[in-house]
N, C-alpha and C positions, 0 to 999 in steps of 0.2 A: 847552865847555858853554855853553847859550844864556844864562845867569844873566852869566858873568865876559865874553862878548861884549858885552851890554848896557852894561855898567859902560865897556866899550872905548868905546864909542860914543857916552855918554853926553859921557867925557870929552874928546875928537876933539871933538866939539859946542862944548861950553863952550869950548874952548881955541880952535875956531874964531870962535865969536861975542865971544870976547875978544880977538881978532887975539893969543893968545899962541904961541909959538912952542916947543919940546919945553922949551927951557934956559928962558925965561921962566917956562912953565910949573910946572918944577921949582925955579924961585926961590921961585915965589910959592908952592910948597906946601911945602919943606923937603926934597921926594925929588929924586932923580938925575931926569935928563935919562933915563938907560937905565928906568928906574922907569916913569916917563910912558909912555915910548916900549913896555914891554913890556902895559903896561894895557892900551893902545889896540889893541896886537896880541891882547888877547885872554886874557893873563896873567893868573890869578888873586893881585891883589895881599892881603898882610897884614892884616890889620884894622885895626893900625895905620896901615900906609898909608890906608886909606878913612878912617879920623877926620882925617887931614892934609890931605887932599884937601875933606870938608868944613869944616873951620873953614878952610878959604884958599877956597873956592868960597861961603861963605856968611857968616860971621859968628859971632855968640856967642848963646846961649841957647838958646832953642825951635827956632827958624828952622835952627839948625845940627845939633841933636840928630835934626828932621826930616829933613835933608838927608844927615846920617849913615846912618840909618834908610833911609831910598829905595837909596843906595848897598852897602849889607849888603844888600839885596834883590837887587840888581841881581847881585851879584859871586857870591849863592848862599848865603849865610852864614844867611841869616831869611829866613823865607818871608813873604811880605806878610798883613797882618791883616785880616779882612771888614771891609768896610764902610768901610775909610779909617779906620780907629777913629785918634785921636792916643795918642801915649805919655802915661799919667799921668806925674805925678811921680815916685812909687816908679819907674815901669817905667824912666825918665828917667835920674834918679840911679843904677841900678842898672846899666844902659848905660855911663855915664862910668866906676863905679868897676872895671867888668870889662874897659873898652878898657883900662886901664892891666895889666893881668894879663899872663903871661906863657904862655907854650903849655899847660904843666901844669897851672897855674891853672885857664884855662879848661876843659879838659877835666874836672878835677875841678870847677867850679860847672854843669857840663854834665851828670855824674855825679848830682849833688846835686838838680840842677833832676828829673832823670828820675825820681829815688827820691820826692822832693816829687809828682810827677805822679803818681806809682804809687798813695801815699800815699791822695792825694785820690778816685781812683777805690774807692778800697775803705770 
């Protein structure tokens, strides 16, 4: 898929202009060396993996929530928002507390989110 290509390519990039290497790579983010290496081929990683990926490629706060945010685009997970809009706060906080969710989770606040949507249309 052209979405978890991107995300390969992105991080090939970074790992290149950081002279990091697969294992370096994988120090500095918490994942395997294989992890790195299957992203880059193209492998749609975790969501977890993409929040580790950006707080090791970015930092803490905005800057890293944004960077998260680009990466979920990239890998196919969110579709990008018109206009560049930035995440409020609610949208913010709500990102950090569902990275921490588990497969289930998700799909149940994903469930939840739709019924919400339905909701609003009527």
């Amino acid at each position: 898929m052209g979405g978890q290509t991107g995300l390969g390519e992105w991080l090939k990039e970074r790992c290149k202009v950081e002279g990091l290497s697969l294992r370096q790579a994988a120090a500095k983010t918490g994942l395997s060396h294989a992890t790195i290496g299957d992203i880059i081929k193209g492998v749609s990683p975790s969501p977890e993996s993409i929040q580790k990926l950006a707080h090791a490629f970015s930092g803490d706060g905005k800057e890293r929530l944004a960077l998260e945010d680009s990466l979920l685009i990239l890998a196919g997970y969110r579709t990008q928002r018109p206009n560049g809009q930035d995440l409020s706060q609610p949208q913010a906080k709500l990102i950090d507390m569902v990275s921490q969710f588990d497969e289930p989770k998700i799909k149940l606040m994903a469930r939840f989110a739709e019924f919400l949507s339905e909701m609003e249309k009527k």
